[in-house]
C-alpha positions in Angstrom: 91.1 85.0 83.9 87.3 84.3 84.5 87.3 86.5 87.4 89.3 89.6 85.8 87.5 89.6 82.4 85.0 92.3 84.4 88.4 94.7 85.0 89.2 98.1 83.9 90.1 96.7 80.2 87.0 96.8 77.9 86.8 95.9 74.3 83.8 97.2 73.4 84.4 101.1 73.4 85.6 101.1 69.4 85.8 103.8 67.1 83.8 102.7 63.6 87.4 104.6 61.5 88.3 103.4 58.2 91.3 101.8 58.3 92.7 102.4 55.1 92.4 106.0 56.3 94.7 105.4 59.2 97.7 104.2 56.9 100.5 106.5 58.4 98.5 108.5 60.5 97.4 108.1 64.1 94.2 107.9 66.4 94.6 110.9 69.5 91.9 108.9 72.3 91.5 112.0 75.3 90.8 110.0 78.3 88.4 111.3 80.9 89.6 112.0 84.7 92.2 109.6 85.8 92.7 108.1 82.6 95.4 108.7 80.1 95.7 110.5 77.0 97.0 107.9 74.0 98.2 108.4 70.7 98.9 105.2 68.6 99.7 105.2 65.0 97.7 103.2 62.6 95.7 102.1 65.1 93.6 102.3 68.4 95.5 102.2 71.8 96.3 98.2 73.1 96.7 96.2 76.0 99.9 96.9 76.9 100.8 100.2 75.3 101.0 101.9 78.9 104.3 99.8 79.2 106.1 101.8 76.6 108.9 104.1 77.1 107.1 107.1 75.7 109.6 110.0 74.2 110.6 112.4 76.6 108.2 115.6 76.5 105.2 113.5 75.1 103.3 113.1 78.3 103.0 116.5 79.2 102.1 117.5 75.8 99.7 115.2 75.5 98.4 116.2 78.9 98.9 120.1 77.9 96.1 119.0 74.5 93.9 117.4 77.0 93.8 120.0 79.2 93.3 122.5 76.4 90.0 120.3 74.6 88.6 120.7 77.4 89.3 123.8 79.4 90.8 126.3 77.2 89.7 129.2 75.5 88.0 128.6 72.0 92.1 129.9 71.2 93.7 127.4 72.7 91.1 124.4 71.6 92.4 125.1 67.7 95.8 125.4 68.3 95.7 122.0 70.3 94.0 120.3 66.9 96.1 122.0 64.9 98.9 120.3 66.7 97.5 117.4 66.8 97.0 117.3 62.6 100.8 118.7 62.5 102.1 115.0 64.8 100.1 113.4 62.6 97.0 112.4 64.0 93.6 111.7 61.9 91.1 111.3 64.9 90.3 112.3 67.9 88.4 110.3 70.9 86.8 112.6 73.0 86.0 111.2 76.9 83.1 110.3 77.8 79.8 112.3 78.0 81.3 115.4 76.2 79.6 116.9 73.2 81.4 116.6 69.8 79.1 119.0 68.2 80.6 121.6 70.2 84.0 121.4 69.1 82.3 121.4 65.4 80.8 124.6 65.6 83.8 126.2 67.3 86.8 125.0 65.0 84.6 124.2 62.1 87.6 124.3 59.8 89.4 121.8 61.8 87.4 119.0 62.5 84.5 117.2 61.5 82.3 114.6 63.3 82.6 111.3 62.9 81.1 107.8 63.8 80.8 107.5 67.4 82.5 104.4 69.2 80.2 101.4 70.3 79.7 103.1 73.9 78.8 106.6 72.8 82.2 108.4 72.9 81.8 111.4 70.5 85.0 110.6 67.8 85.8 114.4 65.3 88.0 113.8 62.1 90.7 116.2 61.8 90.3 118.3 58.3 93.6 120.2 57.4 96.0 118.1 55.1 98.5 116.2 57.1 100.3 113.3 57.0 103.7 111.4 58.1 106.0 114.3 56.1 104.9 118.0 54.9 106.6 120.8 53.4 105.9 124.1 55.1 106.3 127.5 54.2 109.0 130.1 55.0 106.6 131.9 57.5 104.8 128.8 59.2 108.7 127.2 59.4 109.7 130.1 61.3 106.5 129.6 63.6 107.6 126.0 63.7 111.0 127.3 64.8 110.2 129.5 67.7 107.5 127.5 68.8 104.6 130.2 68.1 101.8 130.0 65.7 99.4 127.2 65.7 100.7 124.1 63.1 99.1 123.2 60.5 96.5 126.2 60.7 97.9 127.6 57.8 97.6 127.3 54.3 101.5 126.8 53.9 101.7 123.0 54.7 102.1 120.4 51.5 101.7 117.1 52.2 104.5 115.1 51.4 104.1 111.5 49.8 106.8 109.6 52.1 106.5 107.4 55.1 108.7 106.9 58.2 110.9 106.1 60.0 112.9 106.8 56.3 112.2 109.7 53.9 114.3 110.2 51.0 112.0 112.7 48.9 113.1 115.1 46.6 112.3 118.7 47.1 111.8 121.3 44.1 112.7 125.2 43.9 111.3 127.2 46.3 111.9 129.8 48.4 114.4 130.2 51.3 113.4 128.7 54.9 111.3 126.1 54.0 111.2 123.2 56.4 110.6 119.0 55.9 108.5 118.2 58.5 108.4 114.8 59.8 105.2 113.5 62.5 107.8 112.0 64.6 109.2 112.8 67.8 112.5 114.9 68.3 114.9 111.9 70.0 118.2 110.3 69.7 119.2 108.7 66.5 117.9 111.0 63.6 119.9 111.8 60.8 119.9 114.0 57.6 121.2 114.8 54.9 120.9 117.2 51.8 122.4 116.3 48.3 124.5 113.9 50.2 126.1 115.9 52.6 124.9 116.1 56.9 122.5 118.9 58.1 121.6 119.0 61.3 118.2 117.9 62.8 115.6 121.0 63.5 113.3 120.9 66.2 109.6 122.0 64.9 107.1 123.5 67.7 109.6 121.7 70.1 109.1 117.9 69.5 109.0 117.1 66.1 112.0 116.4 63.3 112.3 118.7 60.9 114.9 119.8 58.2 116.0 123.1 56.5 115.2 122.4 52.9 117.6 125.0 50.5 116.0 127.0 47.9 117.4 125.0 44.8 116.0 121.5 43.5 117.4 119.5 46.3 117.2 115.5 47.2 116.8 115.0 51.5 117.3 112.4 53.5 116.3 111.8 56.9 116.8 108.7 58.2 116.8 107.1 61.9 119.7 104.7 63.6 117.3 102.4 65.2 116.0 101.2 61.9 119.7 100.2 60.7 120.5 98.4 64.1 117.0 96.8 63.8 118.1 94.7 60.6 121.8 94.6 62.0 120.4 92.7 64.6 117.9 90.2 63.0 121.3 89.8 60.7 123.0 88.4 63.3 120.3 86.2 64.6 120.2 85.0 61.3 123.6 84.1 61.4 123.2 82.6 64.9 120.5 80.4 63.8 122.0 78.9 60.7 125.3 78.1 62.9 123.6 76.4 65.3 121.1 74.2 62.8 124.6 73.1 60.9 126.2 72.4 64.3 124.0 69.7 64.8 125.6 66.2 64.0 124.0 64.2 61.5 122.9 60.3 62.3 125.6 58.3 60.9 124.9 55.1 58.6 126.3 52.0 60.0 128.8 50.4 58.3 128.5 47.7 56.1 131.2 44.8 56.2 
């Protein structure tokens, strides 16, 4: 312990964000050379986060963002914010020694500067709306569909006041092809339904959950298995615990002749 508190892990190198400000959203931290690009929700990457199962397709997004901060064409560095607002994220952590101001003055409608971390990394808050859930127009869902367009650079997202992993939200008239999109990854377990009856789960720009919302006055419901089995289970340790604290034999008096 003495000898490996001068490792690779520092605590210093903190971002000065609000943290009522990162309720249902999440921190984007672009690693330099070597080092890996993170995206934590409601907080700042820990020790131990690298030991996660990530979703499938995340790593090489996340890589494909990093690679387009910092070598793409001014193009390609707003659609990889954009993105980043549409997953949900609030900040972004940009490596060390490169310029925040720059991305500023190129996507000045996108992001804004913000405090630095205690070493010096340049941190930019992301401006468009955005959240956990949005409701997106007909001609950004279609976008969202084929996986062309930039998310979230468009005037056609509502935010949506719901938070995951359940959304039961209530929709009003609109027109047709709206989508309910959710800043979650696209895995195993969703499931939605509209005015009580299934629909099935849309992809949106190929990794995130989304839902075709019908043009009347409609209630959705998207919902995810693991969060059932989660209290399913602590149920049944409940159940093991109290069967095993009333198995226990009780001291008996001695008798008294």
């Amino acid at each position: 312990v003495v000898a490996g508190r001068e490792g690779p892990l520092r605590s210093g190198a903190r971002p000065a964000l609000v943290a009522e400000d990162l309720a249902g959203r999440s921190v984007l931290v672009v690693g330099g050379p070597g080092e890996p690009v993170r995206q934590t929700g409601g907080r700042l990457p820990s020790y131990g986060d690298d030991e996660l199962a990530p979703t499938p397709g995340s790593a090489d997004r996340l890589a494909s963002w990093r690679r387009d901060l910092l070598q793409g064409s001014p193009d390609a560095v707003k659609q990889a914010f954009a993105a980043a607002t549409a997953s949900g994220a609030l900040y972004v952590v940009l490596p060390s020694g490169v310029d925040g101001g720059v991305y500023v003055e190129l996507a000045r409608d996108l992001v804004a500067p913000a405090a630095p971390t205690s070493d010096g990394r340049a941190v930019l808050r992301l401006l468009p709306a955005g959240g956990q859930v949005a409701l997106i127009s007909p001609e950004l869902a279609q976008a969202a569909v084929t996986g062309k367009g930039a998310p979230g650079a468009s005037p056609g997202v509502a935010p949506v006041q719901a938070g995951l992993p359940d959304v039961r939200v209530r929709v009003s008239e609109g027109p047709t092809g709206r989508l309910l999109v959710l800043a979650a990854e696209f895995e195993a377990g969703w499931q939605a339904s509209v005015n009580g009856k299934a629909v099935p789960i849309v992809r949106a720009w190929g990794h995130q959950v989304a839902v075709s919302v019908p043009p009347e006055p409609s209630e959705v419901v998207i919902e995810h298995q693991g969060t059932t089995r989660n209290l399913l289970l602590l149920g049944q340790v409940a159940a093991v615990l109290f069967t095993l604290l009333t198995a226990v034999p009780t001291r008996r008096r001695p008798s008294v002749s």
